[in-house]
N, C-alpha and C positions, 0 to 999 in steps of 0.2 A: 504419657497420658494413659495408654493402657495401662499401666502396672498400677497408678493412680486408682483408675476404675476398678481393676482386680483387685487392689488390697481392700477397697475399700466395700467389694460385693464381700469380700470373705469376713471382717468386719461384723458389718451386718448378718450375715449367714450365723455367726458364732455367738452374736447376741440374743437374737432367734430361738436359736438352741436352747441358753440356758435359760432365758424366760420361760422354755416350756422345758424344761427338766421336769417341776414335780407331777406338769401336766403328762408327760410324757410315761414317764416314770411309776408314778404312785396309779394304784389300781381306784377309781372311781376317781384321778384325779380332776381338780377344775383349780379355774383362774380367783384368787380371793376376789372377794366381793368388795370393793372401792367408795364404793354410791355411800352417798354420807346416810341413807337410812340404814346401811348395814353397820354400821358404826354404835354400838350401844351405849357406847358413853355420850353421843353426842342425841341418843332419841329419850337417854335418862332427861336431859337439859330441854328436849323440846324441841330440837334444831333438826327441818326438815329440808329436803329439796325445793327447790322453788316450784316446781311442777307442783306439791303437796300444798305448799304453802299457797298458792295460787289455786286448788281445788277447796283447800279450808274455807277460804275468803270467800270463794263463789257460793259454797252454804252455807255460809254464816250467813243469819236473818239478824236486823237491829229488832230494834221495839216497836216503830211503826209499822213494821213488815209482820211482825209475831202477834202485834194487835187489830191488824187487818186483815190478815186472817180467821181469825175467831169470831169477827163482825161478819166474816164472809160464810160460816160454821152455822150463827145463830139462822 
């Protein structure tokens, strides 16, 4: 059961590691950026996070909203 838990702390410790090599490593380094806005082929396409996609939606006005408005203006 120990040796179990040991291998398996060292394992994880050694995975640890190389995930941050270039963070470690490279001088100004950082973790890539993952989030589908970082992604430029996919903001080429128009494909946001739902967060985004859910803040679009909340400003988007239709026509009765953008004509009541302007009735509320005059």
């Amino acid at each position: 059961m120990l040796k179990t838990l040991l291998l398996t702390f060292i394992i994880i410790v050694i995975c640890v590691v190389l995930l941050c090599v270039k963070v470690l490593l490279k001088k100004g380094g950082r973790f890539p950026n993952t989030h589908i806005e970082g992604n430029k082929a996919l903001a080429k396409k128009g494909i946001y996070c739902a967060k985004t996609e859910h803040r679009l939606q909340v400003q988007h006005k239709n026509l009765y909203d953008r004509l009541d408005n302007q009735t509320d203006k005059k």
